[in-house]
DSSP file (Angstrom, degrees, kcal/mol; ACC not computed):
  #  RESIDUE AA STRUCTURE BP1 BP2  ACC     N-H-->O    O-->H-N    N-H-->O    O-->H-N    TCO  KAPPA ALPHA  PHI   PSI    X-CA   Y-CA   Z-CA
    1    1 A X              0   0    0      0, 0.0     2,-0.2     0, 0.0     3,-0.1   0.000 360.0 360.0 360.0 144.9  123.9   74.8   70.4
    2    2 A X        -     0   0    0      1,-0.1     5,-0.1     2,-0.1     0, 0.0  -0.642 360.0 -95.1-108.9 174.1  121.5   74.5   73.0
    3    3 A X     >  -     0   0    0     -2,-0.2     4,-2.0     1,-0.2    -1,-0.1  -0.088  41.6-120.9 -79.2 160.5  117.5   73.8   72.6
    4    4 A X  H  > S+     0   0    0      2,-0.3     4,-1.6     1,-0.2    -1,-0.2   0.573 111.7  66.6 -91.1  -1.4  116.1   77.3   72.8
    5    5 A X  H  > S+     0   0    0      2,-0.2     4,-1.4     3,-0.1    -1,-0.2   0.928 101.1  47.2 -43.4 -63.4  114.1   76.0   75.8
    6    6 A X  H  4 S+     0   0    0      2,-0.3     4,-0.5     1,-0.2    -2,-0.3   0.604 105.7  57.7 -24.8 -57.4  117.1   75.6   77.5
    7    7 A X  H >X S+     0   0    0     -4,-2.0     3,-2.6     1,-0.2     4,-2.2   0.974 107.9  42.6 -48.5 -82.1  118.4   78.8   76.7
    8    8 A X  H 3X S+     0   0    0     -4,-1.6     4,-2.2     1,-0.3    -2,-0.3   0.749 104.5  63.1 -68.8  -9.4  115.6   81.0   78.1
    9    9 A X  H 3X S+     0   0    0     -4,-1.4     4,-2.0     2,-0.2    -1,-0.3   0.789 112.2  51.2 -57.2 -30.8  115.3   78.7   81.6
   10   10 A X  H <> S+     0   0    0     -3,-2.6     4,-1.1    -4,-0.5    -1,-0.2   0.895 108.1  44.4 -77.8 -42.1  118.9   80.2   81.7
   11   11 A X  H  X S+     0   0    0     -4,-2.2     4,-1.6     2,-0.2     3,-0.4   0.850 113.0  47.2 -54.8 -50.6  118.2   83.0   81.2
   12   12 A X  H  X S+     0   0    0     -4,-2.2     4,-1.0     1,-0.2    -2,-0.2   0.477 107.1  59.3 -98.8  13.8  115.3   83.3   83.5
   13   13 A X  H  X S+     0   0    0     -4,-2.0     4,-1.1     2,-0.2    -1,-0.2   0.749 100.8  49.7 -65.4 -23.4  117.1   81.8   85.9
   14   14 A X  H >X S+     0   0    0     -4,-1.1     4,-5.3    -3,-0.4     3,-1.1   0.991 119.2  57.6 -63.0 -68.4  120.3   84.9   86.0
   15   15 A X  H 3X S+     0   0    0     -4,-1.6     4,-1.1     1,-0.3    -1,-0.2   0.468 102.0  41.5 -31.6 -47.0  116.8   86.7   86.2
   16   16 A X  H 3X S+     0   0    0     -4,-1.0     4,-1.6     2,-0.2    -1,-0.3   0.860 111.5  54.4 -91.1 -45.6  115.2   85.4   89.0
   17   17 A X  H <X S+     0   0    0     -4,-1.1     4,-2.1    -3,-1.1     5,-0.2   0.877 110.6  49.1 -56.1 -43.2  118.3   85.4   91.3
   18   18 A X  H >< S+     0   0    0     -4,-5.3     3,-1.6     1,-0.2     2,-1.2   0.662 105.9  51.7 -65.8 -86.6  118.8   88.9   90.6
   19   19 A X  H 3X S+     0   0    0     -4,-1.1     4,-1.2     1,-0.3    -2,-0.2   0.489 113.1  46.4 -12.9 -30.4  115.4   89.7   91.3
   20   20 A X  H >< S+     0   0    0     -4,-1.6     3,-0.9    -2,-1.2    -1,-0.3   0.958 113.3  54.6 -79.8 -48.2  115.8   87.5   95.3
   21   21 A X  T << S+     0   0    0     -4,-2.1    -2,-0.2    -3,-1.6    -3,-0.1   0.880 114.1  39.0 -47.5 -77.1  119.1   89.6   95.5
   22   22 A X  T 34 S-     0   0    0     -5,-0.2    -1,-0.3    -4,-0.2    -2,-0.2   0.555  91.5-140.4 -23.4 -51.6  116.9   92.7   95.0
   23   23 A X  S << S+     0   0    0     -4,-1.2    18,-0.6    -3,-0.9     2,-0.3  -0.111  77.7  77.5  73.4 -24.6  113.9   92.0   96.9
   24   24 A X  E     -A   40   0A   0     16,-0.2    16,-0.2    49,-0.0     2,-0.2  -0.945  65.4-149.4-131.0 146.6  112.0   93.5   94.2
   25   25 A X  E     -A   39   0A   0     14,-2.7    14,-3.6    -2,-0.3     2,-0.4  -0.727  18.6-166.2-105.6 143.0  110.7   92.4   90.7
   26   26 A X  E     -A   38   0A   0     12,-0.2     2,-0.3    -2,-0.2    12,-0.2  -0.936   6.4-174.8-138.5 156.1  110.3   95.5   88.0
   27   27 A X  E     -A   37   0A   0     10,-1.6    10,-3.9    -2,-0.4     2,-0.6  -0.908   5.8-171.9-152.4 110.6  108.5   94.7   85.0
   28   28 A X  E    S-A   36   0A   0     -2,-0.3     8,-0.2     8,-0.2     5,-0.1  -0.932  70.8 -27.9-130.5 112.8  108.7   98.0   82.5
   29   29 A X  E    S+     0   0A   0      6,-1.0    -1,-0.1    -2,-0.6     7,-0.1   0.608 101.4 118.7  47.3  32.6  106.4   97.7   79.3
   30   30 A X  E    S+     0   0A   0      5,-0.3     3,-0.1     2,-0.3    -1,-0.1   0.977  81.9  31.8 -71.8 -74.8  106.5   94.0   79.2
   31   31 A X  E    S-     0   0A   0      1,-0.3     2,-0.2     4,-0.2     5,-0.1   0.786 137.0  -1.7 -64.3 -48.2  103.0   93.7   79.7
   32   32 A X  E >  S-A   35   0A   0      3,-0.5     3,-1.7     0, 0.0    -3,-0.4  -0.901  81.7-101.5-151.8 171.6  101.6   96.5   78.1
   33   33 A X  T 3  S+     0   0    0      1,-0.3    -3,-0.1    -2,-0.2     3,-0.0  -0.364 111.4  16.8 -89.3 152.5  103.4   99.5   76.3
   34   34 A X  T 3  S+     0   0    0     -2,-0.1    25,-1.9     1,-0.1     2,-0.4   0.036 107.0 101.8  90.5  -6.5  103.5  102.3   78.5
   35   35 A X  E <   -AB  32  58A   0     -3,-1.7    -6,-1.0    23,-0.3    -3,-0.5  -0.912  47.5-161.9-136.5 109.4  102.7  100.4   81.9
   36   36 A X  E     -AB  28  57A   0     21,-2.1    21,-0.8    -2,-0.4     2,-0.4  -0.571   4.2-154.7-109.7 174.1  105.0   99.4   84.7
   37   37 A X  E     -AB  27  56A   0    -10,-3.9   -10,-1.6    -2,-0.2     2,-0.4  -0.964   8.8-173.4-143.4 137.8  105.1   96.9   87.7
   38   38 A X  E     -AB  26  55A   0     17,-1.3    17,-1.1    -2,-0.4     2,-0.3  -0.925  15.9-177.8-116.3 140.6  106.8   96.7   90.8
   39   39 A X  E     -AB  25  54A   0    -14,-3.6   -14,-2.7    -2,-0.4     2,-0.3  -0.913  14.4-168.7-133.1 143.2  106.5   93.2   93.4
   40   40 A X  E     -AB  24  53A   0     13,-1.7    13,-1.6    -2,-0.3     2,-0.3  -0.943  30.2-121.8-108.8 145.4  107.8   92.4   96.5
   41   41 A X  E     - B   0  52A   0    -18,-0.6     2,-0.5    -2,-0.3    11,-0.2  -0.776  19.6-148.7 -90.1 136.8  107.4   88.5   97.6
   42   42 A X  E     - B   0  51A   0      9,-0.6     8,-1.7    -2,-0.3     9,-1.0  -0.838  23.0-153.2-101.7 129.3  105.4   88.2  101.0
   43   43 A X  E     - B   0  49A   0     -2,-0.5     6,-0.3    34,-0.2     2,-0.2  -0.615   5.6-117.7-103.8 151.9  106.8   85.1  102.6
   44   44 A X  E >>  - B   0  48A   0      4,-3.0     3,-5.7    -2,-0.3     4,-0.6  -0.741  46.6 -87.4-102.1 147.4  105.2   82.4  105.2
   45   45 A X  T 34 S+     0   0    0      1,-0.3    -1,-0.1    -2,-0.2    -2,-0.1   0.678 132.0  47.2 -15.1 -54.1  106.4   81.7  108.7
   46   46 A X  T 34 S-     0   0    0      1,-0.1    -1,-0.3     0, 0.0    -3,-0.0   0.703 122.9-104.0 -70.7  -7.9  109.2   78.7  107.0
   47   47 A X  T <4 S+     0   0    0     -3,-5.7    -2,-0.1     1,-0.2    -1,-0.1   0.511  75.3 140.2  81.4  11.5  110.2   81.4  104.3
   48   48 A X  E  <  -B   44   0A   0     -4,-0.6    -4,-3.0     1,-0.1     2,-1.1  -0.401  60.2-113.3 -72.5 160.6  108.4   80.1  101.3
   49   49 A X  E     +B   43   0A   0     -6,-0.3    -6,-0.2     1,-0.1    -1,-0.1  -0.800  36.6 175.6-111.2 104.0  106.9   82.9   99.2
   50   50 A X  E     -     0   0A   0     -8,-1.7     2,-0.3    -2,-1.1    -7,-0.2   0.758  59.2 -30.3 -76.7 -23.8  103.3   82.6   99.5
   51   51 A X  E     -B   42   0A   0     -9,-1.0    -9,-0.6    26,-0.0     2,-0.6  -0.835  62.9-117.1-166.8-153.8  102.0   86.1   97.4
   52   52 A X  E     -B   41   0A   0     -2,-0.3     2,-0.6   -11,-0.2   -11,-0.2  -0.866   4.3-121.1-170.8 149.1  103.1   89.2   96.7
   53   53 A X  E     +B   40   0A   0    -13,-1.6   -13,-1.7    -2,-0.6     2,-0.2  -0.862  39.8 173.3-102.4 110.8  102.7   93.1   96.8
   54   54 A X  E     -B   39   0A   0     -2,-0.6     2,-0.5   -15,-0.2   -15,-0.2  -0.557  25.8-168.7-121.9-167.7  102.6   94.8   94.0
   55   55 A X  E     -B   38   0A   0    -17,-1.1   -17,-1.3    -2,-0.2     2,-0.3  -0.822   8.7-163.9-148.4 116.9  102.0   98.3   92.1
   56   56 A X  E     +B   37   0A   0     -2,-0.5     2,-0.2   -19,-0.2   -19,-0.2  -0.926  22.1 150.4-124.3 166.9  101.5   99.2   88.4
   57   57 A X  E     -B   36   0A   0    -21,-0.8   -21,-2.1    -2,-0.3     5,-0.2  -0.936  52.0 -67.4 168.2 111.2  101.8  102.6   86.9
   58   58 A X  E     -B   35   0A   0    -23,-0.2   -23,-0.3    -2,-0.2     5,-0.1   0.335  46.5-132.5   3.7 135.5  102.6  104.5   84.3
   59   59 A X  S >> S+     0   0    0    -25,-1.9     4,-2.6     1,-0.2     3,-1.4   0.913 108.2  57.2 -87.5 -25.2  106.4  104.3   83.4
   60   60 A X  H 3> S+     0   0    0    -26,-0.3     4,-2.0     1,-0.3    -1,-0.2   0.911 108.2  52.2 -68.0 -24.8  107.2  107.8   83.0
   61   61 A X  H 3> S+     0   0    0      1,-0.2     4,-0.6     2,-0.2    -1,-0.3   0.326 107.8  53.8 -85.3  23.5  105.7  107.9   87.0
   62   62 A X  H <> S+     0   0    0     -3,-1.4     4,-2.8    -5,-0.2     3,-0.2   0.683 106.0  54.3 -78.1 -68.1  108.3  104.9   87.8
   63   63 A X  H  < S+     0   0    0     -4,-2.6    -2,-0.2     1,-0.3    -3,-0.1   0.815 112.1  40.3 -29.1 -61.9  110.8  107.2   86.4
   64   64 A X  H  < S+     0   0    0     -4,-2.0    -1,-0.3     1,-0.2    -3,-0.1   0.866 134.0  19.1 -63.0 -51.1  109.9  110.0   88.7
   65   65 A X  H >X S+     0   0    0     -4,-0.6     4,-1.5    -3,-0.2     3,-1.3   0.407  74.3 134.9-117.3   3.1  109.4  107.8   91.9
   66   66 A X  H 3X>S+     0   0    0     -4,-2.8     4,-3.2     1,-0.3     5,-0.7   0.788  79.1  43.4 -37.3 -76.1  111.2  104.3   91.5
   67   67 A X  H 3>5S+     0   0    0      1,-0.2     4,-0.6     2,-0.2    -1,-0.3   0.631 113.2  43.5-100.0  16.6  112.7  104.3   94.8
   68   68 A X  H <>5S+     0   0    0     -3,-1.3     4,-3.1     2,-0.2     5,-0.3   0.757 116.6  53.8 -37.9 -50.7  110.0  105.5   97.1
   69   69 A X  H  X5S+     0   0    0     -4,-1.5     4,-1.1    -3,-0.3    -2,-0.2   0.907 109.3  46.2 -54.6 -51.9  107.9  103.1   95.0
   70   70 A X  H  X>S+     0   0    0     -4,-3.2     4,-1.7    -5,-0.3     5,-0.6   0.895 116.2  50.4 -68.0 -38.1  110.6  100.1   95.8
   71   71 A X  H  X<S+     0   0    0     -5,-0.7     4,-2.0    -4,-0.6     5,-0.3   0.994 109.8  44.7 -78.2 -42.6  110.4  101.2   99.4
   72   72 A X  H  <5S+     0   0    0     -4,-3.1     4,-0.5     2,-0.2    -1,-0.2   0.635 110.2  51.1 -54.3 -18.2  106.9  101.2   99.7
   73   73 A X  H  X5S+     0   0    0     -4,-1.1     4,-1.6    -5,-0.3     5,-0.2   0.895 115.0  51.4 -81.3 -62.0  106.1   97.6   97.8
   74   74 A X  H >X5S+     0   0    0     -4,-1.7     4,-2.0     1,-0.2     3,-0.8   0.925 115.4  42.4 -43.6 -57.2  109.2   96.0  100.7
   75   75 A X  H 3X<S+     0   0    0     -4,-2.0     4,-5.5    -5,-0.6     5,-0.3   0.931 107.8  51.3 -64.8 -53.2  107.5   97.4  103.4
   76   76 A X  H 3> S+     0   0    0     -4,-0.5     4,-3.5    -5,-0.3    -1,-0.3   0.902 114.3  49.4 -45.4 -47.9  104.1   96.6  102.6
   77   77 A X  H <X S+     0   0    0     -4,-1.6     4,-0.7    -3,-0.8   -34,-0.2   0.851 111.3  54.0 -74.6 -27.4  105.3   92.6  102.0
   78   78 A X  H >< S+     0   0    0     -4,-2.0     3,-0.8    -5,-0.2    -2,-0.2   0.909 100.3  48.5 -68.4 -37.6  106.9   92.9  105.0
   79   79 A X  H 3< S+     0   0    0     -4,-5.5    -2,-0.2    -5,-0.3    -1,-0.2   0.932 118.4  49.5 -51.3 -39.8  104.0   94.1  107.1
   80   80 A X  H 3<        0   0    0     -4,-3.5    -2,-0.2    -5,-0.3    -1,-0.2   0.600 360.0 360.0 -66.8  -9.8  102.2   90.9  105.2
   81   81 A X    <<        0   0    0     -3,-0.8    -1,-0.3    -4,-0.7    -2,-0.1   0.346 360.0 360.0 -78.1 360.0  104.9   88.7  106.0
């Protein structure tokens, strides 16, 4: 069995790869109940990710608008990019 360190780094590695795949990071009641977030990473001239654009919001309005909301966080890091 492996150290339960180990375990989540694995874990939030699966995570993070989906999340480049994506373009966008969703974070739904994580932080607090009822409250979501959506991030784009804004990247520097070499491609490193220097910041990020985000939005939080209600979840039930996530629900409603999620991908107008996803297109409007990409775009926005891309205009900062």
């Amino acid at each position: 069995m492996q150290p339960l360190a180990q375990q989540i780094r694995e874990v939030l590695e699966v995570h993070l790869e989906q999340v480049r795949k994506a373009g966008v990071a969703l974070e739904v009641g994580e932080f607090q109940k009822g409250l979501s977030c959506l991030a784009a990473p804004v990247h520097s001239p070499s491609g490193s990710v220097i910041a990020s654009v985000a939005i939080s919001l209600p979840s039930p309005d996530l629900a409603a608008l999620r991908a107008e909301l996803e297109r409007a966080v990409r775009d926005g890091a891309l205009v900062a990019t």
